[in-house]
C-alpha positions as CSV (number, residue, x, y, z in Angstrom):
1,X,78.8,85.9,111.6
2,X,82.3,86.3,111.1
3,X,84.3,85.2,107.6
4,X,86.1,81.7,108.6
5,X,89.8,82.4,106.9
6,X,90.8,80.5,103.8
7,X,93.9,77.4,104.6
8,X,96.7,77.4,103.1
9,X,97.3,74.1,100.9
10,X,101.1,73.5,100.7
11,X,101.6,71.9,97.3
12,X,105.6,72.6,97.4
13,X,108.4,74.2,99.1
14,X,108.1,76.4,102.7
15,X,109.1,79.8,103.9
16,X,111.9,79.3,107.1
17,X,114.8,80.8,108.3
18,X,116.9,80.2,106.5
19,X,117.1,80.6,103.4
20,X,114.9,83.8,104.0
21,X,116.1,86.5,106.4
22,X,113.7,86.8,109.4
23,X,112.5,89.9,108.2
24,X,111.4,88.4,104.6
25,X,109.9,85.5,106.3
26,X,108.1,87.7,108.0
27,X,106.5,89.8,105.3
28,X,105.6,86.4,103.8
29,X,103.9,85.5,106.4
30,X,101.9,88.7,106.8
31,X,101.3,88.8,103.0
32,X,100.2,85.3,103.1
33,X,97.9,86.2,105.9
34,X,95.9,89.1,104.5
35,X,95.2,86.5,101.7
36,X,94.0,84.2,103.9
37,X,91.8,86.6,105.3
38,X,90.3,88.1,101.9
39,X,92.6,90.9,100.9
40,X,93.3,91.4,97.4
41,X,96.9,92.3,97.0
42,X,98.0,94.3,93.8
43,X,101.6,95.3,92.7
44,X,104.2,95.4,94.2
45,X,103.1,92.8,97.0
46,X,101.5,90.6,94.5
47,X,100.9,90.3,90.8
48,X,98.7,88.1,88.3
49,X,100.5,84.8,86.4
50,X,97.9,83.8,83.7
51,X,100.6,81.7,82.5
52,X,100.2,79.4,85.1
53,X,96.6,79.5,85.2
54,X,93.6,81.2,86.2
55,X,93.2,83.1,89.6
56,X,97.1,82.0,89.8
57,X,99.6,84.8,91.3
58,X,103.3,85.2,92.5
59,X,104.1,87.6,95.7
60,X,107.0,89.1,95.4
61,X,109.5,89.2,98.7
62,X,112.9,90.7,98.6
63,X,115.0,90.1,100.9
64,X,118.8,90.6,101.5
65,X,120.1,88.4,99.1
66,X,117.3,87.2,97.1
67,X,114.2,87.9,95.7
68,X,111.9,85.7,96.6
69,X,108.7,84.8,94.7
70,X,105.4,82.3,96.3
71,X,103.1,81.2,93.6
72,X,99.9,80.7,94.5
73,X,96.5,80.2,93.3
74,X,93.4,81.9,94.7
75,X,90.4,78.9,95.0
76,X,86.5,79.9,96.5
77,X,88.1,77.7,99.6
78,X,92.2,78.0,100.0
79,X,94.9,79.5,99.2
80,X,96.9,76.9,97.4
81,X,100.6,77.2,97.2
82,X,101.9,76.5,94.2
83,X,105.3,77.4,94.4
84,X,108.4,78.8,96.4
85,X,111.3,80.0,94.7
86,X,114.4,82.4,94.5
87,X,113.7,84.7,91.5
88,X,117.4,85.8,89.6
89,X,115.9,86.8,86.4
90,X,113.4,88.8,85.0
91,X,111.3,86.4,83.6
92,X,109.9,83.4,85.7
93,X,111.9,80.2,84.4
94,X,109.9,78.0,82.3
95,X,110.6,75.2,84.4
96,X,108.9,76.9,86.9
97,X,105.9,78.2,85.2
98,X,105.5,74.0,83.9
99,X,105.9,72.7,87.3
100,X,103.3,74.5,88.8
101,X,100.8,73.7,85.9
102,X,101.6,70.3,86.3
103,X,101.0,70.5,90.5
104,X,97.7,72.4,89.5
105,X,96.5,69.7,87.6
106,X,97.6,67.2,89.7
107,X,95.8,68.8,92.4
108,X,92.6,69.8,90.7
109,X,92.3,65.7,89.3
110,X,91.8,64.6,93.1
């Protein structure tokens, strides 16, 4: 019997045109759907954010004028999205990385 795909649970933000170029919403999308479907993506597609929490990742979009970054968090039954942000620095912004623990918690307290 075939693997059902994981949903995606929006906890913030969306990926449309615009702000992203249609080709970066796009790759989104397909990178969003290979996780849906069970692949594990590794740099440069994807990396690990322990920060945030466990089984918690960013992928990492660039498009034309932006980088784009959609934090997620890999559960046994979704994909939960954490996250959807223009990245300008090398270092996520605190802000960010406290927002998204907040949502998690949030989220896991329901």
């Amino acid at each position: 019997m075939p693997r059902a795909d994981k949903p995606l649970v929006w906890l913030h933000g969306e990926i449309k045109t615009p702000p992203f170029s249609t080709a970066a919403r796009v790759e989104a999308g397909v990178l969003l759907r290979q996780l849906q479907a069970g692949v594990k993506l590794r740099l440069p597609q994807s990396r690990p954010m322990p920060t945030i929490g466990a089984r918690c990742h960013e992928l990492r979009v660039t498009d034309v004028d932006a980088i784009w970054r959609v934090v997620y968090r890999l559960d046994p039954d979704a994909i939960v999205v954490l996250e959807v942000f223009s990245k300008k620095t090398t270092q996520t912004p605190k802000i960010v990385i406290e927002t998204c623990q907040r949502r998690l918690h949030l989220y896991d307290s329901l």
